[in-house]
C-alpha positions in Angstrom: -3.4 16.1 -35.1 -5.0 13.8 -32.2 -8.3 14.0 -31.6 -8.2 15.6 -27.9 -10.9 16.1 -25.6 -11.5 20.0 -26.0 -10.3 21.8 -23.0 -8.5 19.1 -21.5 -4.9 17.4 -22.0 -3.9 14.0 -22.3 -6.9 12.8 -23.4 -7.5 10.9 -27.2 -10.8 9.9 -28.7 -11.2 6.5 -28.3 -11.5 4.3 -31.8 -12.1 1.1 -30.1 -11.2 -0.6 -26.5 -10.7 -4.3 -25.2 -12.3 -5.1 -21.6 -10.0 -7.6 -19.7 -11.4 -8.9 -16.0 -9.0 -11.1 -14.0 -11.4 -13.6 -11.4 -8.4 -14.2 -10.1 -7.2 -11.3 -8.8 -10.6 -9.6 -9.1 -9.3 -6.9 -11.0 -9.6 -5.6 -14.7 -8.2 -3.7 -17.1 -8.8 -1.7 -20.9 -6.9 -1.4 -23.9 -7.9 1.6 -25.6 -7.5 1.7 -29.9 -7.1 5.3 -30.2 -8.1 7.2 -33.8 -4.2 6.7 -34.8 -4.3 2.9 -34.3 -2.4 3.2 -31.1 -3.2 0.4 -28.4 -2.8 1.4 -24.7 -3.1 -0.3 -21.6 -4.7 1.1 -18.6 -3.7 0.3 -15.1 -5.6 -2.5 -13.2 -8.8 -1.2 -11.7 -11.4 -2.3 -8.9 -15.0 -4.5 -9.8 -16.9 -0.8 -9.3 -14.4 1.2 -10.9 -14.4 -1.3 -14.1 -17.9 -1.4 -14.3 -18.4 2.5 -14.2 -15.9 2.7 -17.1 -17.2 0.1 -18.8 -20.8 1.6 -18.6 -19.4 4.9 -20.7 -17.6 2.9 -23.1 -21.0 1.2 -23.8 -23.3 4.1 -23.8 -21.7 7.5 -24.5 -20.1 8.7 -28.0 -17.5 10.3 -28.6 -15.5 8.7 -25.6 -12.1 10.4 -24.7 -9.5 8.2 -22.7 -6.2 8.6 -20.7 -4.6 4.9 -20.7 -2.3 6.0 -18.2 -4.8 6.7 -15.2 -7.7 4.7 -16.8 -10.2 7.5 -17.1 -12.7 8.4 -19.4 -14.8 11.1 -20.4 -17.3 12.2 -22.8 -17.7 15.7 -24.4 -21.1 18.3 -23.6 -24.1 16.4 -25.5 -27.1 18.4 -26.4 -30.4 16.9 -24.2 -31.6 14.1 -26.9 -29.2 13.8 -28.7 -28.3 10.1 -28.7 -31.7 9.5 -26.2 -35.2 8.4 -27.7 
């Protein structure tokens, strides 16, 4: 069974990701390893946009993901928990 995001749909637990920014076209993108080994590609996204996904990927646990719009989200944390 997929690890989903509880309450939601469409969205697996992220085992790994790969962050891809284009100069050229100012744009970037993610590939998202999900728990089953599956890669998928999310659409292109804008400098901001990247860089708030990018930020979650970084610095929350566990991170959910939906390849096929890009987002990402994170499950209810207890305060502290991951914090010093």
């Amino acid at each position: 069974m997929p690890h989903c995001a509880q309450g939601t749909n469409g969205w697996i637990q992220l085992k790994a990701y790969q962050a891809l920014w284009d100069p050229k076209i100012s744009l970037g993108k993610f590939y998202f390893t999900t728990f089953d080994d599956k890669r998928e590609e999310t659409p292109y996204m804008t400098a901001e946009n990247f860089a708030r996904v990018i930020d979650i990927l970084r610095n929350e646990s566990p991170v959910y993901g939906n390849a096929s719009t890009g987002s990402v989200t994170t499950q209810i944390e207890d305060i502290g928990e991951e914090e010093s």
